[in-house]
SEMARFI-644763 format. One record per residue (C-alpha): residue number from 1; residue in three letters; chain; x, y, z. Coordinates in steps of 0.02 Angstrom, whole numbers, plus 50000, padded with zeros to 5 digits. Example, Ala and Ser with C-alpha at 12.3 -4.5 7.8 and 13.67 -1.06 7.14 Angstrom:
<atom k="1" r="ALA" c="A" u="50615" v="49775" w="50390"/>
<atom k="2" r="SER" c="A" u="50684" v="49947" w="50357"/>
This chain:
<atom k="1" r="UNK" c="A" u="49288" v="49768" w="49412"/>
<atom k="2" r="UNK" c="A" u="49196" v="49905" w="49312"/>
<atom k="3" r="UNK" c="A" u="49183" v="50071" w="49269"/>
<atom k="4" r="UNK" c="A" u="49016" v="50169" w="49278"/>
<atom k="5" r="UNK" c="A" u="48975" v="50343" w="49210"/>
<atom k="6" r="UNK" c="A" u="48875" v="50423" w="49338"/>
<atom k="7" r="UNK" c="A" u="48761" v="50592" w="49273"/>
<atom k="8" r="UNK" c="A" u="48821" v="50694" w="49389"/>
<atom k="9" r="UNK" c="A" u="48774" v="50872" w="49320"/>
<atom k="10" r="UNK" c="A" u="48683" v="50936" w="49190"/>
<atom k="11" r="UNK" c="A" u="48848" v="51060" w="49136"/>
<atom k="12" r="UNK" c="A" u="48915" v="50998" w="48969"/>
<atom k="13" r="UNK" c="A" u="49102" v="50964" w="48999"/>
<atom k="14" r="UNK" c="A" u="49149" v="51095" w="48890"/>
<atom k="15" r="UNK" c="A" u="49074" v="51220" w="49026"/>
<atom k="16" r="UNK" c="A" u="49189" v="51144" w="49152"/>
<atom k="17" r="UNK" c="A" u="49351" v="51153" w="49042"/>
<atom k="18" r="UNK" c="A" u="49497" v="51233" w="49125"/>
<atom k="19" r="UNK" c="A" u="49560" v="51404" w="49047"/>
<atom k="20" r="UNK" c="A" u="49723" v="51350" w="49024"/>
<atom k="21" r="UNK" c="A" u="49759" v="51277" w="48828"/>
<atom k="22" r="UNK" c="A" u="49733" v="51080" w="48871"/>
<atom k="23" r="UNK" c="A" u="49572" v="50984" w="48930"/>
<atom k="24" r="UNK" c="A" u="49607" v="50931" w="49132"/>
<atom k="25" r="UNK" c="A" u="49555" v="50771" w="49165"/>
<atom k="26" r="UNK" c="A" u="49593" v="50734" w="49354"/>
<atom k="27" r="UNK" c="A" u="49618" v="50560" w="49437"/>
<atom k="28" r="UNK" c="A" u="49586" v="50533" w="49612"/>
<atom k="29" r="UNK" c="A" u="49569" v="50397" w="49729"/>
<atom k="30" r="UNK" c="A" u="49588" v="50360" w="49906"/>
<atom k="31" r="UNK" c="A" u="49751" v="50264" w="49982"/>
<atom k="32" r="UNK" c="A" u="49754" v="50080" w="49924"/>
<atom k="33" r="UNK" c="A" u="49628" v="50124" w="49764"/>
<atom k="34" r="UNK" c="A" u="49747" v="50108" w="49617"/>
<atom k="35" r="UNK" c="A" u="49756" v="50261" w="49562"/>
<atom k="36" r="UNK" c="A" u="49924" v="50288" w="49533"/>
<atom k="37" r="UNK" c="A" u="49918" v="50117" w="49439"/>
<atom k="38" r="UNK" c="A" u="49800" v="50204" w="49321"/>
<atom k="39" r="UNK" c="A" u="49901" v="50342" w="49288"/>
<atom k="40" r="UNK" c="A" u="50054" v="50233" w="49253"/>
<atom k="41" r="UNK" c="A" u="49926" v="50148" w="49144"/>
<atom k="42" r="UNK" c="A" u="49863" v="50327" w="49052"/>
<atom k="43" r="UNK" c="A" u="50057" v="50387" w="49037"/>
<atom k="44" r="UNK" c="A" u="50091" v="50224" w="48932"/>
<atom k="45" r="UNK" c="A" u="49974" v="50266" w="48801"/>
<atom k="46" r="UNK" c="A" u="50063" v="50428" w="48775"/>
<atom k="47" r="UNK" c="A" u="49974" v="50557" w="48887"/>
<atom k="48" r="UNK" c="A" u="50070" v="50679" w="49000"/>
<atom k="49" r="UNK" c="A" u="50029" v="50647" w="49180"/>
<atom k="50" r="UNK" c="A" u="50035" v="50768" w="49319"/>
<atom k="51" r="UNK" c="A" u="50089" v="50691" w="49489"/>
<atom k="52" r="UNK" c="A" u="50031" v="50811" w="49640"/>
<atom k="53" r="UNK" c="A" u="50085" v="50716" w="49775"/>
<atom k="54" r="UNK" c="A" u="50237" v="50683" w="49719"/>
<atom k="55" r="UNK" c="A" u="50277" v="50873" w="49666"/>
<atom k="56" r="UNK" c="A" u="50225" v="50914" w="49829"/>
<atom k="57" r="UNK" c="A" u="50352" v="50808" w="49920"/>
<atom k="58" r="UNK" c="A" u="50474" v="50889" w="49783"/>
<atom k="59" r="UNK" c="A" u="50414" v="51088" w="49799"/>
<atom k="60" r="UNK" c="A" u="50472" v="51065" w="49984"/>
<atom k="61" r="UNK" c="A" u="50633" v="51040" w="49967"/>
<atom k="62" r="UNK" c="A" u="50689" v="51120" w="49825"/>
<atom k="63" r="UNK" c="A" u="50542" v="51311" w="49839"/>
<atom k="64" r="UNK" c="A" u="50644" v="51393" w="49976"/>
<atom k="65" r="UNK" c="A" u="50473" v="51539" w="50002"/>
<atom k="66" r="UNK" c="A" u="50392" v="51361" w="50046"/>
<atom k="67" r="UNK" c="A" u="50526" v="51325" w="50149"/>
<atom k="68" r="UNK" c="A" u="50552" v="51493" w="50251"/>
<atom k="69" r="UNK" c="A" u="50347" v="51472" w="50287"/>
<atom k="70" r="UNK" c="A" u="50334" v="51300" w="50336"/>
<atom k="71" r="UNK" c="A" u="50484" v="51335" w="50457"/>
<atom k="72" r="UNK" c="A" u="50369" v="51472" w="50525"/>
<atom k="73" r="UNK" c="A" u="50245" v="51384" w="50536"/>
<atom k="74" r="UNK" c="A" u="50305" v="51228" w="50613"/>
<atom k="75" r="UNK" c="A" u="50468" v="51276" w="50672"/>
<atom k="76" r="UNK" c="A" u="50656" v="51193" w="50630"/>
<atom k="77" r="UNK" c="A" u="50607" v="51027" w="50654"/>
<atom k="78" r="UNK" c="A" u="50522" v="51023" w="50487"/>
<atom k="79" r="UNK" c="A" u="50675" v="51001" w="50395"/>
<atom k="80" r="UNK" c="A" u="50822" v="50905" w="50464"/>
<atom k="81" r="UNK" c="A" u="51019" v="50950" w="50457"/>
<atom k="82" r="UNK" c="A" u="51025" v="50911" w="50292"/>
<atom k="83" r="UNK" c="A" u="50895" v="51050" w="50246"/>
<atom k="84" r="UNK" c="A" u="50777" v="50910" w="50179"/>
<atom k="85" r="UNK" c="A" u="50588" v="50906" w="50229"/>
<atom k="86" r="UNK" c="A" u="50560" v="50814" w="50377"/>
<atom k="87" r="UNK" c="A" u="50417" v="50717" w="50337"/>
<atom k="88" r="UNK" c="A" u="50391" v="50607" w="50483"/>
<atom k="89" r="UNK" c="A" u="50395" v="50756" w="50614"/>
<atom k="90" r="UNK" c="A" u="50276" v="50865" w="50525"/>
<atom k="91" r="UNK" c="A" u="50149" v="50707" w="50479"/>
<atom k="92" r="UNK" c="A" u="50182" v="50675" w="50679"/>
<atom k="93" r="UNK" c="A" u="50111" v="50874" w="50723"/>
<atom k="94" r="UNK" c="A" u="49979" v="50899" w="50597"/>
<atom k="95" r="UNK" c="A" u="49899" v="50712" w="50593"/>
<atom k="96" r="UNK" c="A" u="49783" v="50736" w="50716"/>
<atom k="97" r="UNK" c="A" u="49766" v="50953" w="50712"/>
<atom k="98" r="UNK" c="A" u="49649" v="51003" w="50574"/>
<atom k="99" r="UNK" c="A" u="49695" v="51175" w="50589"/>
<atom k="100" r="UNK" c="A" u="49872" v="51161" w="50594"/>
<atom k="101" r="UNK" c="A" u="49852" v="51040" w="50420"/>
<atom k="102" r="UNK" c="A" u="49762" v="51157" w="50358"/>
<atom k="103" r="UNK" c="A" u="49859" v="51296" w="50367"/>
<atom k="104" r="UNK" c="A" u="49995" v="51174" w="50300"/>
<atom k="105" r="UNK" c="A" u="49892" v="51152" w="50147"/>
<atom k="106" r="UNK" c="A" u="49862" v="51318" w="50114"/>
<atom k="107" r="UNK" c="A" u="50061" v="51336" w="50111"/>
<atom k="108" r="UNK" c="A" u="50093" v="51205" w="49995"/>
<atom k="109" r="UNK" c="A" u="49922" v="51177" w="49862"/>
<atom k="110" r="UNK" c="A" u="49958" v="51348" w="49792"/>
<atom k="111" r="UNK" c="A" u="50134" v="51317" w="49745"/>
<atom k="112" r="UNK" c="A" u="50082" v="51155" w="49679"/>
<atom k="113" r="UNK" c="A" u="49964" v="51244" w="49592"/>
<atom k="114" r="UNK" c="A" u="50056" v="51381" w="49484"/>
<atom k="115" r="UNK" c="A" u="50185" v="51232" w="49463"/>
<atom k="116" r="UNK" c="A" u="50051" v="51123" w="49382"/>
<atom k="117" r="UNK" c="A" u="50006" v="51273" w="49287"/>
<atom k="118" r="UNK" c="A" u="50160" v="51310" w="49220"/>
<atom k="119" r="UNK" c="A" u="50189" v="51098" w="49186"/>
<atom k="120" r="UNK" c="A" u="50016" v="51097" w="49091"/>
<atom k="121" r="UNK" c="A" u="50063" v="51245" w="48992"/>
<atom k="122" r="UNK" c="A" u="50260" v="51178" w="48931"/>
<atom k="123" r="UNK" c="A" u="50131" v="51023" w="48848"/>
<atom k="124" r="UNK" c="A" u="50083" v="50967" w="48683"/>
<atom k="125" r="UNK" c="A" u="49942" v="50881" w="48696"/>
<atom k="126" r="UNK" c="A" u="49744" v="50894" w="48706"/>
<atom k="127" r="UNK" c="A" u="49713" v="50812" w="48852"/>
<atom k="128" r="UNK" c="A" u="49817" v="50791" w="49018"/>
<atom k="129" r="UNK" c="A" u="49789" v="50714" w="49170"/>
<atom k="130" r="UNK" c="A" u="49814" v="50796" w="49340"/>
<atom k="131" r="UNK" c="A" u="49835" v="50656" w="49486"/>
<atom k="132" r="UNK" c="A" u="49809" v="50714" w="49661"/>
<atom k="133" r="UNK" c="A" u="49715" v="50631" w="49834"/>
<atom k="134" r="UNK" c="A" u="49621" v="50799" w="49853"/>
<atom k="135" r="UNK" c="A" u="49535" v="50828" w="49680"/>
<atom k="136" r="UNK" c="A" u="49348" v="50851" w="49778"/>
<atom k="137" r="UNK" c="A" u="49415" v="50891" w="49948"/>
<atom k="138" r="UNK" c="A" u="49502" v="51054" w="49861"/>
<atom k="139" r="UNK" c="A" u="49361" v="51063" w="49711"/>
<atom k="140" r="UNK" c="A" u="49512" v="51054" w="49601"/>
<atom k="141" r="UNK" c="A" u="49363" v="50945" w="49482"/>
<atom k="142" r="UNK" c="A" u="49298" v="51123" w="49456"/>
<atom k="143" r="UNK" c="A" u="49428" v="51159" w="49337"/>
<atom k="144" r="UNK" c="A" u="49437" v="51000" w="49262"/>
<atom k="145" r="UNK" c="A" u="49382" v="50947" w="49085"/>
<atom k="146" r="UNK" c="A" u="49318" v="50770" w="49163"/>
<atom k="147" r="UNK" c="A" u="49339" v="50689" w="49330"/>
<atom k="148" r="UNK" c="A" u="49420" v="50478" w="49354"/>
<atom k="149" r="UNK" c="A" u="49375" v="50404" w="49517"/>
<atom k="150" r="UNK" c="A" u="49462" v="50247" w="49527"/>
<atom k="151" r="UNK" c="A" u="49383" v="50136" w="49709"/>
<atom k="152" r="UNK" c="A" u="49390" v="49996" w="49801"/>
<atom k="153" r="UNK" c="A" u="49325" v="49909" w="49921"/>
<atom k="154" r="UNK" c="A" u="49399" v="49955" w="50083"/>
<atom k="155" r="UNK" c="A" u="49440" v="49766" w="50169"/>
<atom k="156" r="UNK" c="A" u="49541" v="49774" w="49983"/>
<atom k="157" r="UNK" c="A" u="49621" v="49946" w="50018"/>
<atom k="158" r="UNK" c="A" u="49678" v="49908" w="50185"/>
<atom k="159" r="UNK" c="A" u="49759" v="49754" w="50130"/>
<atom k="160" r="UNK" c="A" u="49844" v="49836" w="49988"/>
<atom k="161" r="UNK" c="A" u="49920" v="49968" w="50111"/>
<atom k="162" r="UNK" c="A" u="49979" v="49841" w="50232"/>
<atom k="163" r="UNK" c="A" u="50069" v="49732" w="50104"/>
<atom k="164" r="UNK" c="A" u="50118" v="49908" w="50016"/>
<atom k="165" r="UNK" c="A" u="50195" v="50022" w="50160"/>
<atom k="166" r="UNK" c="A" u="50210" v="49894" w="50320"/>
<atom k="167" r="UNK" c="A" u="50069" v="49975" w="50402"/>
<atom k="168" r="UNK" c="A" u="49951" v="49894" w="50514"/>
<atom k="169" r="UNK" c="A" u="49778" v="49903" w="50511"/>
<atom k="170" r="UNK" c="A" u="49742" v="50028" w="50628"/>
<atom k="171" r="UNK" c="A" u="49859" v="50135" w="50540"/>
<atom k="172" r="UNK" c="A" u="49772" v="50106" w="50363"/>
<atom k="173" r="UNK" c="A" u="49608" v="50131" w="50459"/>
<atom k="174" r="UNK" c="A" u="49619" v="50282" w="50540"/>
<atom k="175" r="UNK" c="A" u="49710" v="50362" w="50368"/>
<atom k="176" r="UNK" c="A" u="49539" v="50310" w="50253"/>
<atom k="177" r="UNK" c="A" u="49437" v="50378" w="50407"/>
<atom k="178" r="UNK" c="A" u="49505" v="50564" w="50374"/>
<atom k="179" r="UNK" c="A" u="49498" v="50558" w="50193"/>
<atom k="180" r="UNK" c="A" u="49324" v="50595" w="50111"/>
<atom k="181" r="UNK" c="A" u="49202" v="50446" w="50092"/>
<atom k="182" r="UNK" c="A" u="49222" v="50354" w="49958"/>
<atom k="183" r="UNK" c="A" u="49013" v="50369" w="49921"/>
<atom k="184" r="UNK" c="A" u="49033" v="50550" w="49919"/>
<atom k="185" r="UNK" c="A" u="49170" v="50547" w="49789"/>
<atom k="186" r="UNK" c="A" u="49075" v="50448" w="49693"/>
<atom k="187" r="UNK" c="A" u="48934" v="50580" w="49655"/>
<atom k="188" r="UNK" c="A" u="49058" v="50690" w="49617"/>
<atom k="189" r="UNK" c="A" u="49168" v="50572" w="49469"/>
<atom k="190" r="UNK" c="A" u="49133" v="50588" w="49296"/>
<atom k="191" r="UNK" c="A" u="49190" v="50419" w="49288"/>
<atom k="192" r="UNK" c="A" u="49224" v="50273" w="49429"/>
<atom k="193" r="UNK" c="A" u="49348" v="50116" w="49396"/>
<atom k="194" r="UNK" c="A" u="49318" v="49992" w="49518"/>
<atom k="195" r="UNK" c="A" u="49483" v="49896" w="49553"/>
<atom k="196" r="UNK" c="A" u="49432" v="49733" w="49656"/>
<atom k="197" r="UNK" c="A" u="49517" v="49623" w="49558"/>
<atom k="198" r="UNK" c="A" u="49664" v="49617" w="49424"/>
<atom k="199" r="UNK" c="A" u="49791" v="49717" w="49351"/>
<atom k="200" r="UNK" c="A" u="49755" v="49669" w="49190"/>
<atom k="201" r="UNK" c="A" u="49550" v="49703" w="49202"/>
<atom k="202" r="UNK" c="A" u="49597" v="49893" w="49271"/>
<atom k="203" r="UNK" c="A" u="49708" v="49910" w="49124"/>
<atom k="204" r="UNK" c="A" u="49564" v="49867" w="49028"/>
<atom k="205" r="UNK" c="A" u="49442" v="49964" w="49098"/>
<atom k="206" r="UNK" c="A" u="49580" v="50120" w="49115"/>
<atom k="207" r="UNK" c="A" u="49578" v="50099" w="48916"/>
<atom k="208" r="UNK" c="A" u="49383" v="50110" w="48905"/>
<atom k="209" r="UNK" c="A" u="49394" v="50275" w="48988"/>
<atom k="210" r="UNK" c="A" u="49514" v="50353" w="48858"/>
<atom k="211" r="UNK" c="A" u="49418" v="50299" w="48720"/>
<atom k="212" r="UNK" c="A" u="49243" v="50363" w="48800"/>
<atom k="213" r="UNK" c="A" u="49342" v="50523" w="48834"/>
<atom k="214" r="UNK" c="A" u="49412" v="50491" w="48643"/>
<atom k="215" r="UNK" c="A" u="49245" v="50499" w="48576"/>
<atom k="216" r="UNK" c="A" u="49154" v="50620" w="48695"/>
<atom k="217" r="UNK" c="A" u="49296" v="50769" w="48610"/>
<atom k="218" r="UNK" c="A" u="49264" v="50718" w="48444"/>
């Protein structure tokens, strides 16, 4: 495991810092990479960590605009009896429909969005961090202070998932065959943790990467 600081531009960071009061720094990764693991890791040392995936599974449920317009879009079946988001259908009907997800998207990343906004401006602190799947697929990186790729290789990935969620391979598969590839994401980090191997050498190297980001703001 390692993590490499690739010169990806010739912008100074500070050109790339996001107009709201704290520096951005966004973690991505595909499924099975770890990168929730490095958040986890980031939000022990004290920094406030933005979840988007998991404030999109809430804004469903609880933004009733988001709601009303997924409904349209969709129809009923997108929430159940209980009014809650009915994950499994819609996953079912947009899966395989690029237009349909991304009109989906275009519902939901906005609200995320202005709620992320609104999180980033209730904190105290100099830099947060802002994890979400779609940080280059969206260009969300624009925005961001400094980018944190965390990879894998994908035999490791796969296995992860499996052992993770239940899924087969296939399943795994065909999910990492949508998402962007990883080489591409890679030009596009600031910095890339490789997680092949232990917990505690990600930790380590997840540490490295605050202090590099540490020094390059002082």
């Amino acid at each position: 495991m390692s993590y490499e600081i690739p010169d990806t531009s010739s912008e100074k960071p500070e050109t790339r810092n996001s107009k709201l009061g704290a520096k951005i720094i966004g973690i991505t990764g595909g499924i099975g990479s770890g990168k929730s693991t490095v958040s986890q890791f980031i939000e022990a040392l004290g920094f406030p960590v933005y979840d988007s995936d998991f404030w999109a599974k809430e804004l469903v449920n609880i933004d009733e605009n988001l709601k009303y317009r997924i409904i349209e879009l969709l129809g009923k079946e997108s929430y159940d009896e209980n009014g809650k988001y009915n994950r499994k259908f819609v996953a079912e009907n947009v899966f395989d429909n690029k237009e349909l997800l991304l009109k989906l998207n275009q519902i939901i990343h906005p609200a995320v969005k202005i709620h992320f906004e609104n999180w980033v401006n209730a904190q105290n602190a100099e830099f947060v961090f802002k994890e979400t799947a779609l940080l280059f697929e969206l260009k969300l990186n624009e925005s961001c202070y400094q980018s944190i790729l965390v990879t894998a290789d994908e035999n490791i990935r796969i296995k992860r998932v499996m052992d993770r969620d239940g899924r087969t391979y296939r399943e795994v598969k065909e999910i990492i065959d949508k998402q962007m590839p990883e080489v591409d994401k890679v030009k596009l980090a600031d910095f890339v943790i490789q997680n092949n191997t232990d917990l505690e050498s990600l930790k380590e190297f997840t540490h490295q990467v605050i202090d590099e980001l540490k020094r390059m703001d002082l």
